[in-house]
BAROBA-461299 format. One record per residue: residue number from 1; residue in one letter; z, y, x of N, C-alpha, C, O in turn. Coordinates in steps of 0.1 Angstrom, whole numbers, plus 5000, padded with zeros to 4 digits. Each point is the difference from the previous one (the first is absolute). Example, Ala and Ser with C-alpha at 12.3 -4.5 7.8 and 13.67 -1.06 7.14 Angstrom:
BEGIN
(pt 1; 'A'; (5078; 4943; 5132); (5000; 5012; 4991); (5000; 5012; 5009); (5007; 5000; 5010))
(pt 2; 'S'; (4986; 5011; 4986); (5000; 5011; 5009); (5008; 5011; 4992); (5001; 5011; 5005))
***
This chain:
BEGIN
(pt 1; 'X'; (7525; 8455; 2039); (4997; 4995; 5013); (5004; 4986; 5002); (5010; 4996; 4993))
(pt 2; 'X'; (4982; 4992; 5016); (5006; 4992; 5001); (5010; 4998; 5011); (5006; 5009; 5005))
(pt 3; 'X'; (4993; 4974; 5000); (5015; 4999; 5009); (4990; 5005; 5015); (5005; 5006; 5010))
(pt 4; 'X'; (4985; 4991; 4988); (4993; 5001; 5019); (5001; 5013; 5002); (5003; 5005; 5011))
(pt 5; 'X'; (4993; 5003; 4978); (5000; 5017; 5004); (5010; 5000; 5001); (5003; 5003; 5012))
(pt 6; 'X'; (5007; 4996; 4981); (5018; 5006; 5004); (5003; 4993; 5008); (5010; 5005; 5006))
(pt 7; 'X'; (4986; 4981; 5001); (5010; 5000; 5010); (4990; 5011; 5015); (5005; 5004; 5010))
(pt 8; 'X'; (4977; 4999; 4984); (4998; 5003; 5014); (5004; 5018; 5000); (5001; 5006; 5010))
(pt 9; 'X'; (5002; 4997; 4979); (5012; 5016; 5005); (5006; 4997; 5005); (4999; 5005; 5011))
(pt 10; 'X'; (5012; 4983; 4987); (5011; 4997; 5005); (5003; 5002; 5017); (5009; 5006; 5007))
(pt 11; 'X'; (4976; 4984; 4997); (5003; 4993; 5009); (4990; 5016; 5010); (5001; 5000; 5013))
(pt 12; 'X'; (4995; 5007; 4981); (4994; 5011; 5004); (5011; 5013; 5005); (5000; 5007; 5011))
(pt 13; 'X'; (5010; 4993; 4976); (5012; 5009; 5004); (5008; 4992; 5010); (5004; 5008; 5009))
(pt 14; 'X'; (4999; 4978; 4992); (5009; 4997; 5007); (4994; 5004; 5016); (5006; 5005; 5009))
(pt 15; 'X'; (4980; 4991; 4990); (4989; 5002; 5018); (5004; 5008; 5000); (5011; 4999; 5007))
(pt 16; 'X'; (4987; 5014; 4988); (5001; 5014; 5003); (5016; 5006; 5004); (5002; 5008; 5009))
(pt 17; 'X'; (5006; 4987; 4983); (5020; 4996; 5005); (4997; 4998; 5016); (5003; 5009; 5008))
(pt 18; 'X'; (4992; 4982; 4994); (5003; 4989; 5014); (4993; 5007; 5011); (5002; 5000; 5012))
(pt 19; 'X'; (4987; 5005; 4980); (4993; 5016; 5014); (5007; 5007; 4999); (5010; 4996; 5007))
(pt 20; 'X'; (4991; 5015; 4988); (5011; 5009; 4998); (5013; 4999; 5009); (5004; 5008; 5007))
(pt 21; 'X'; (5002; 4976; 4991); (5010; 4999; 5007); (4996; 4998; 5018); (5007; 5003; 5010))
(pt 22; 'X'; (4982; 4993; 4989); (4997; 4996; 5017); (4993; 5012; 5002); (4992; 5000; 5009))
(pt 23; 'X'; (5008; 5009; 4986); (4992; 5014; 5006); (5010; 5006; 5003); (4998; 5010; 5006))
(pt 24; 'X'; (5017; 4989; 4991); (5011; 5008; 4997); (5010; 4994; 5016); (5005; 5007; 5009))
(pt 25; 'X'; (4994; 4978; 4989); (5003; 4997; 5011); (5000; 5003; 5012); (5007; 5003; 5009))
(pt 26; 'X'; (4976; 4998; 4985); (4993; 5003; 5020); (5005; 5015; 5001); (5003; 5005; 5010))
(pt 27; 'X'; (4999; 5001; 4979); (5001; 5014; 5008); (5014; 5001; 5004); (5003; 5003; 5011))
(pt 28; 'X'; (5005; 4994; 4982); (5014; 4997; 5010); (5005; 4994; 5008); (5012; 4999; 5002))
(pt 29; 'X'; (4976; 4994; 5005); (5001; 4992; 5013); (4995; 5011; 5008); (5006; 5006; 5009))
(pt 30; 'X'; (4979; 4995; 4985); (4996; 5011; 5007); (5005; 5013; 5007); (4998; 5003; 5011))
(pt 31; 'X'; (5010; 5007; 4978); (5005; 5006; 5001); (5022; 5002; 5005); (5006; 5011; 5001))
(pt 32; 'X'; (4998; 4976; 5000); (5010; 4996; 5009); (5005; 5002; 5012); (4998; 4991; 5008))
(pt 33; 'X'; (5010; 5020; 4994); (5006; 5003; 5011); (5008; 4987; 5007); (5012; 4998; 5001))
(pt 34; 'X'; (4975; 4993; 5004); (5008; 4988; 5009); (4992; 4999; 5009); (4991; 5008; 5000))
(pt 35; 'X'; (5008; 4981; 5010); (4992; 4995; 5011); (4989; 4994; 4991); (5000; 4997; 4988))
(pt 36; 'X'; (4992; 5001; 5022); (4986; 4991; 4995); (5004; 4985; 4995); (4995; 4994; 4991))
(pt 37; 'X'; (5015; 5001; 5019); (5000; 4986; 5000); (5007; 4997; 4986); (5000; 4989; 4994))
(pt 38; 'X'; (5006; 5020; 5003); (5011; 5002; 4985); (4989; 4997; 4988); (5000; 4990; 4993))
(pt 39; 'X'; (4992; 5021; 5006); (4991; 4994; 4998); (4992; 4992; 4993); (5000; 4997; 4988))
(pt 40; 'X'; (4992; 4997; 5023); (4995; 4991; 5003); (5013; 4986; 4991); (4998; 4997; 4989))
(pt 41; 'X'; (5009; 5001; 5015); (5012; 4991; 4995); (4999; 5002; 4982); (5000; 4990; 4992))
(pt 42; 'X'; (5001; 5021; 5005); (5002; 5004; 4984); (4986; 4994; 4994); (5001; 4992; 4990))
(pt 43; 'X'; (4986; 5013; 5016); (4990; 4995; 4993); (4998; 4984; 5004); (4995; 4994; 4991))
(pt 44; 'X'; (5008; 5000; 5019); (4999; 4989; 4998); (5013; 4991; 4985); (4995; 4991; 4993))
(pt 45; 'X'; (5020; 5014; 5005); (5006; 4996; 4994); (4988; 5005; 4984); (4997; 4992; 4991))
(pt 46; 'X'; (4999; 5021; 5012); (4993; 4998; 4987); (4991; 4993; 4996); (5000; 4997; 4988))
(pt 47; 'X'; (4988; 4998; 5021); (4991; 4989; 5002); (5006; 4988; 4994); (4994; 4996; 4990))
(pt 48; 'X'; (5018; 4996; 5015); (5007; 4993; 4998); (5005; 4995; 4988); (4999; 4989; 4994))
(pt 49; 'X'; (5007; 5022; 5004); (5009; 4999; 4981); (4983; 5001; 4993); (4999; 4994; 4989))
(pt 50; 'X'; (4989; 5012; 5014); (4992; 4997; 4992); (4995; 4990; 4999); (4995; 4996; 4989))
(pt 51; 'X'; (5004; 4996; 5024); (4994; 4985; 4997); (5007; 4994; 4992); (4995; 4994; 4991))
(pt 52; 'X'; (5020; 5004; 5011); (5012; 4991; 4995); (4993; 5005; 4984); (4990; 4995; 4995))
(pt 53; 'X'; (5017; 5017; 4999); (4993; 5005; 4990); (4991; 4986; 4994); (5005; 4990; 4996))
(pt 54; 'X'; (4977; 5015; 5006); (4995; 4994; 4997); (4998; 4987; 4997); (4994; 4995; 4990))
(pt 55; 'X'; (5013; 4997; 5019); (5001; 4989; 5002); (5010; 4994; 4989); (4998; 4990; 4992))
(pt 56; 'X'; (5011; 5018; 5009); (5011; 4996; 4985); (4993; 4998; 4986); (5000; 4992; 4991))
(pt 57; 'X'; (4994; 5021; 5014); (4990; 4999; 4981); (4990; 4986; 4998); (5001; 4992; 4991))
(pt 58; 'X'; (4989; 5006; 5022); (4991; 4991; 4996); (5007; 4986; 5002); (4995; 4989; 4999))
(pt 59; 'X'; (5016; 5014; 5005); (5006; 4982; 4995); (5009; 5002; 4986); (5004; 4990; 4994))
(pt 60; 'X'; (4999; 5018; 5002); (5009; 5003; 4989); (4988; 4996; 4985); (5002; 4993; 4990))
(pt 61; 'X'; (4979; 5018; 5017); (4993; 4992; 4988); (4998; 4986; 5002); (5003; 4992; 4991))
(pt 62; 'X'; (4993; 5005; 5019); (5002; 4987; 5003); (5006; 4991; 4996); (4994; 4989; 5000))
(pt 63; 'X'; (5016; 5011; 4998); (5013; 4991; 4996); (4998; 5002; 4982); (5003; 4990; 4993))
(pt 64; 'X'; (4994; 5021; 5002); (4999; 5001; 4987); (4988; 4991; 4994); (5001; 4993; 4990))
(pt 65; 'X'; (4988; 5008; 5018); (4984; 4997; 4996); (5003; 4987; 5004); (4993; 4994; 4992))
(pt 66; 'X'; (5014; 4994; 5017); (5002; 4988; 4998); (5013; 4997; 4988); (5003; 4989; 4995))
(pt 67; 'X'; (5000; 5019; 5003); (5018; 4996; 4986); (4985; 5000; 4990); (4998; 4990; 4993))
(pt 68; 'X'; (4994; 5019; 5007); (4989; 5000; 4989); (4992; 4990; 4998); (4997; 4994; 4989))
(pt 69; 'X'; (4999; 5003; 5022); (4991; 4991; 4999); (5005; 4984; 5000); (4992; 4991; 4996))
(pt 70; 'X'; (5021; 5006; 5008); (5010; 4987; 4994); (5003; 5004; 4985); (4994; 4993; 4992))
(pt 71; 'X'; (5011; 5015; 5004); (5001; 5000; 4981); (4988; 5000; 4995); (5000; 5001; 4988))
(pt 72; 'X'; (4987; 4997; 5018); (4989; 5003; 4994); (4998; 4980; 5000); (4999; 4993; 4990))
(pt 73; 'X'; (5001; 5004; 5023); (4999; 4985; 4999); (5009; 4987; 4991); (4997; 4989; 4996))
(pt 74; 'X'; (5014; 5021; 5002); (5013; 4995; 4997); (4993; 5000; 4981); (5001; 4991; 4993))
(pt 75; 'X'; (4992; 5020; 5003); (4997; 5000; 4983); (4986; 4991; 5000); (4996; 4997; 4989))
(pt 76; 'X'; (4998; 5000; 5022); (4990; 4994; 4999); (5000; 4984; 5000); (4992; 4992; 4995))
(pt 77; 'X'; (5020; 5007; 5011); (5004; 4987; 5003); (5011; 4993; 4983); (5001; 4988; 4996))
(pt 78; 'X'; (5004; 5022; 5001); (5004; 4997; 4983); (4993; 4998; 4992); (5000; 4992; 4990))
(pt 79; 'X'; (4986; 5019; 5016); (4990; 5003; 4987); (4995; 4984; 4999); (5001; 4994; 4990))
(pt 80; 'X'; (4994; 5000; 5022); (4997; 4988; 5002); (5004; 4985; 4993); (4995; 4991; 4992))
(pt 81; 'X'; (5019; 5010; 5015); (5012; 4990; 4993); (4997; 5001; 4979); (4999; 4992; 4990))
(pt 82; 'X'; (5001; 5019; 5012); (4998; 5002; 4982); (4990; 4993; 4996); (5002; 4990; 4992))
(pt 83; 'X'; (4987; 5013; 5012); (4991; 4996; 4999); (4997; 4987; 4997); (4997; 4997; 4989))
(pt 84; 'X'; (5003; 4993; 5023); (5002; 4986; 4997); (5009; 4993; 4994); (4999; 4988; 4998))
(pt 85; 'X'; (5012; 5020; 4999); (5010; 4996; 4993); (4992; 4999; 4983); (5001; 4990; 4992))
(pt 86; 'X'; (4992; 5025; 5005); (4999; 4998; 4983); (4983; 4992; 5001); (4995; 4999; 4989))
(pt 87; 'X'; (4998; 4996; 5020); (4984; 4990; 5005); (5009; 4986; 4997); (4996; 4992; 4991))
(pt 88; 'X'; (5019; 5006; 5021); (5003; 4991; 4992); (5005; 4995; 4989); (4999; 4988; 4997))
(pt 89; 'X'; (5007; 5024; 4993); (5002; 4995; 4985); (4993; 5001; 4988); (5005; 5000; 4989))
(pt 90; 'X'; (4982; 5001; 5013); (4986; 5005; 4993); (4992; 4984; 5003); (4988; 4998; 4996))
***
């Protein structure tokens, strides 16, 4: 198998984790001996930690895919230097 199929199990088991968990959720809001407004309060906190959530992740790739793409400039910019260095002793 290659890397795109395994990561899309991956990323297939993990979807399915993250339902699972919000179907589990809602039923114990759902089913919660509290007031409505209680609630209401819980799924908003859950709404919440899931944006924060996401948001962590896509700056965390973020921040990786620019560190990548400076070491990528950074060997390009050597590769260069080299370059005219051995143009000029030829």
């Amino acid at each position: 198998m290659n890397t795109y199929s395994n990561n899309t199990i991956y990323m297939l088991f993990n979807a399915g984790g993250v339902a699972f968990a919000y179907i589990m959720l809602a039923g114990s809001i759902y089913y919660a001996p509290v007031d409505f407004s209680t609630k209401g309060y819980w799924a908003m906190g859950i709404g919440l930690l899931t944006l924060a959530l996401v948001n962590v992740v896509k700056y965390r790739l973020e921040d990786r895919a620019s560190g990548e793409r400076i070491a990528k400039l950074e060997v390009a910019k050597a590769d260069k230097i080299l370059e005219e260095y051995v143009v000029e002793r030829t």
